[in-house]
C-alpha positions as a printed Julia matrix, in Angstrom:
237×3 Matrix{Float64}:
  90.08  -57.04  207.79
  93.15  -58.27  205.98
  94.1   -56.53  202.53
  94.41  -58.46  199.41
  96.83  -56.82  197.1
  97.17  -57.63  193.28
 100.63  -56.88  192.8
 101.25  -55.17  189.07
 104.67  -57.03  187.94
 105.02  -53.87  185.2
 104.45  -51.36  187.73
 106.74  -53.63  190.87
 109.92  -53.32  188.17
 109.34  -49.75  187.55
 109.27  -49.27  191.26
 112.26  -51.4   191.9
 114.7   -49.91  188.9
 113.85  -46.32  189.2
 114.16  -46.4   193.2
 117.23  -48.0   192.73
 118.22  -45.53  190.39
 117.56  -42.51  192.18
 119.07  -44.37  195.87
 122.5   -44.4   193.45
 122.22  -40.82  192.59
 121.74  -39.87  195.91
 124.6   -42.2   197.06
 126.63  -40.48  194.44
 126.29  -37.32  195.25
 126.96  -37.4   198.8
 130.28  -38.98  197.42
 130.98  -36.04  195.22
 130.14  -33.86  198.81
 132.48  -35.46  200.63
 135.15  -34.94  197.89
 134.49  -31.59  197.04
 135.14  -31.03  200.61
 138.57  -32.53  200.68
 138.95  -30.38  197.25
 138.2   -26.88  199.24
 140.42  -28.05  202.1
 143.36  -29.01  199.65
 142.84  -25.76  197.52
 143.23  -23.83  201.05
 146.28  -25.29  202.26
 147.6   -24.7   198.36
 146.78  -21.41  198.61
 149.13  -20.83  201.71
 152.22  -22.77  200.45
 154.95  -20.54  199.14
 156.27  -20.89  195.4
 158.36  -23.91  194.88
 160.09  -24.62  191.77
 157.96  -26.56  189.66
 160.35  -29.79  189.1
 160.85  -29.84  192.86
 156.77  -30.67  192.88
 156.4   -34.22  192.77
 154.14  -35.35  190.55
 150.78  -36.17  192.81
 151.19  -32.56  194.18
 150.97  -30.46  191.14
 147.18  -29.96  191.5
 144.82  -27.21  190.08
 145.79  -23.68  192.07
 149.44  -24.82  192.82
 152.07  -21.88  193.34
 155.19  -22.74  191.54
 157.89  -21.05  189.65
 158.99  -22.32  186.59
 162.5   -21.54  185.21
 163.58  -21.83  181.11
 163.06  -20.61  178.09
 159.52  -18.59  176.95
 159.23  -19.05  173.46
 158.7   -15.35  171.68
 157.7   -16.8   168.09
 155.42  -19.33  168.73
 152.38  -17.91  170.52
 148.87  -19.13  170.65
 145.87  -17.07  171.34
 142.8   -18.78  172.58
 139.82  -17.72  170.97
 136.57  -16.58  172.1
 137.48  -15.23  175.84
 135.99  -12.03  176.99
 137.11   -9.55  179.56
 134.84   -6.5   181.16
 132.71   -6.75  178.21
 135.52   -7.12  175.35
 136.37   -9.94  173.39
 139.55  -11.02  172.41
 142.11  -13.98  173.33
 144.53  -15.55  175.69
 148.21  -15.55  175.21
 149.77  -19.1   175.6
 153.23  -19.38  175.0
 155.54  -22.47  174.83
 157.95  -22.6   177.66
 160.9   -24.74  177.1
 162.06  -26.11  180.99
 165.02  -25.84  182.5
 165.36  -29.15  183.84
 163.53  -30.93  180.18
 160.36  -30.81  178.62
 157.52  -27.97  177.88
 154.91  -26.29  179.4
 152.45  -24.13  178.41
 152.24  -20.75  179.92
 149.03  -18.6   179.98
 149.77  -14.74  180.56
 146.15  -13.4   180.78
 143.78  -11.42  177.7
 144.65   -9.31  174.75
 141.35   -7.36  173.01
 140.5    -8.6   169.77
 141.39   -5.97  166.64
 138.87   -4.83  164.59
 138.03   -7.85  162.9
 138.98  -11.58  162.58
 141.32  -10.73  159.8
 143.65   -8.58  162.28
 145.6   -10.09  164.67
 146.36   -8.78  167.81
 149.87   -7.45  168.86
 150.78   -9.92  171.58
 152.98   -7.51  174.66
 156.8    -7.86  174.74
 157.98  -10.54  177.55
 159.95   -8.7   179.71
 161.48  -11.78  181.46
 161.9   -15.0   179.5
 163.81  -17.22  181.72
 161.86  -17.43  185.0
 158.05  -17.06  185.65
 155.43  -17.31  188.48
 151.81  -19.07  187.95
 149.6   -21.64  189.33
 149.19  -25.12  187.93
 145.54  -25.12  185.87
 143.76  -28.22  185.08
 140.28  -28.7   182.87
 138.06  -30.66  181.12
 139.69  -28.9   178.37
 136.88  -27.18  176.27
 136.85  -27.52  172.6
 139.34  -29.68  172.35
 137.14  -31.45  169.49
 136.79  -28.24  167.45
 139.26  -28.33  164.31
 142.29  -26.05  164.27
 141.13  -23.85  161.3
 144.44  -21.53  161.23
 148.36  -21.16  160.83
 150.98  -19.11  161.03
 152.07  -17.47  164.25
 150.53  -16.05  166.65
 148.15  -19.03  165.71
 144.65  -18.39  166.97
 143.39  -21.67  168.34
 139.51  -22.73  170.32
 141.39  -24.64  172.82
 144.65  -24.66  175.27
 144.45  -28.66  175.47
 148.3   -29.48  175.93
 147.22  -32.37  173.73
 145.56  -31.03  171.12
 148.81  -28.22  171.32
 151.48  -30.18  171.37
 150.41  -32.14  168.04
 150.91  -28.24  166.75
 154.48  -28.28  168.2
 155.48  -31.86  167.52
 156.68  -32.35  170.6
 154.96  -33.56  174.28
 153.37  -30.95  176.66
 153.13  -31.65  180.4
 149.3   -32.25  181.04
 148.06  -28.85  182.64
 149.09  -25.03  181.91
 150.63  -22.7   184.02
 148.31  -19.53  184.74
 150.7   -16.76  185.35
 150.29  -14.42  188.74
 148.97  -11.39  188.21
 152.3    -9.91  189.77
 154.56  -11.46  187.09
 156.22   -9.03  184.69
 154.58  -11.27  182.0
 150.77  -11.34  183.33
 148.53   -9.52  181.61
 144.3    -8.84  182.31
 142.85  -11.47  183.46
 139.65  -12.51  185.86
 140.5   -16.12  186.28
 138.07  -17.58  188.94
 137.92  -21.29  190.66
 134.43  -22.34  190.0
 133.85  -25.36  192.58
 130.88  -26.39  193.39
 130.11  -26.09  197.54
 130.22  -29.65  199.22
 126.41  -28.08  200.34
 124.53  -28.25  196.82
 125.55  -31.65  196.43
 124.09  -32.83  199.42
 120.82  -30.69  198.33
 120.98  -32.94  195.05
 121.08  -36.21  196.88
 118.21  -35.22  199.35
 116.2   -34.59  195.67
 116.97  -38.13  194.98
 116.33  -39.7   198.0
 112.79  -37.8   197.84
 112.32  -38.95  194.5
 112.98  -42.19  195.61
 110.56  -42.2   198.57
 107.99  -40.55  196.38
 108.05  -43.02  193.84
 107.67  -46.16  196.93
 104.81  -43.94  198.35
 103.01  -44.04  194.86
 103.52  -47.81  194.62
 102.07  -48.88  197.69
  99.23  -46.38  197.26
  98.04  -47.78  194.12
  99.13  -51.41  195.54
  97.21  -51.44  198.71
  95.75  -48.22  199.39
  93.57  -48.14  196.36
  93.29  -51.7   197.11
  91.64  -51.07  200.47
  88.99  -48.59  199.23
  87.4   -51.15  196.51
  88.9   -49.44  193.9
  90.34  -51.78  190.37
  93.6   -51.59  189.74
């Protein structure tokens, strides 16, 4: 016996946009798989390239976890200590410096963690650079956390909620290149640290899209339940 389905237009459109929705997620996130994949690959070869000079790195290849050595001028005065970082349990800051290039222009340099004094009013003595000419870091990039937050203090060291280059280099007046320079912990400038590469595996995205696509077969299973199923057993819409 043939089935007679009253289709419910309000319920159809729900069906349609929300499936469609969740078929885009799911197409999405097998995108973000496949790049996170290329990402780890990258990151490995990065990882085995020897320290290059960091104006001999064209421009496309200085990438997050990049070895290079940058040569000029650390700037002792102006320091910047990046609030609210914490280290085996302490809190305290990271030391950014100002480095003035070599070849032109500034970058900022991020030597590692200095414990907090005893309250906010006391500053902490920032170590002696040992070497201010040539140093040896990887290329960070971010989102840039808190680079909203307002820049509450002066003087120097200047304690500050972000290392933005541009947020920082309205503070110096003058143009940052866009990423920092995370110092090795072998450099005679590094100081504590426990910098880690938090990427997410190419594996939980593809678990995310399989949600979607579930969702999305879920929500079609529902509809044609209440469409025809319900349908076939007498019962109203």
């Amino acid at each position: 016996m043939a089935i007679r389905a009253q289709i419910n237009l309000r319920l159809l459109l729900f069906t349609v946009a929300f499936t469609a929705l969740f078929i885009t997620l799911g197409v999405w996130q097998l995108g973000r798989a496949v790049e996170k994949a290329e990402q780890i690959a990258q990151h490995a070869r990065l990882l085995n390239l020897p320290a290059e000079k960091l104006e001999e790195v064209p421009d496309k290849e200085r990438i997050d976890g990049r070895l290079v050595e940058v040569v000029g001028a650390i700037e002792i005065e102006q320091v910047f200590l990046l609030d609210n970082v914490v280290l085996d349990g302490r809190v305290g800051f990271e030391v950014v410096h100002p480095m003035r290039l070599e070849q032109g222009g500034t970058v900022l340099i991020n030597r590692g963690f200095v414990a907090a004094g005893a309250s906010r009013a006391v500053i902490p003595k920032v170590p002696a650079l040992e070497n201010r000419v040539s140093t040896l870091g990887r290329i960070y990039r971010s989102d840039w956390m808190n680079s909203d937050q307002p820049l509450a203090y002066d003087g120097w060291p200047r304690v500050v909620p972000t290392q933005d280059p541009g947020v920082l280099s309205g503070v110096l007046g003058q143009q940052l290149l866009p990423f920092v320079v995370r110092l090795e912990a072998s450099d005679p400038n590094g100081l504590p640290r426990n910098w880690v590469t938090s990427v997410m595996l190419p594996e939980k995205h593809q678990g995310y899209a399989v949600q979607w696509f579930a969702m999305a077969a879920v929500l079609v299973s529902m509809f044609l339940y209440f469409t025809f199923g319900r349908q076939s057993q007498g019962a109203p819409l």
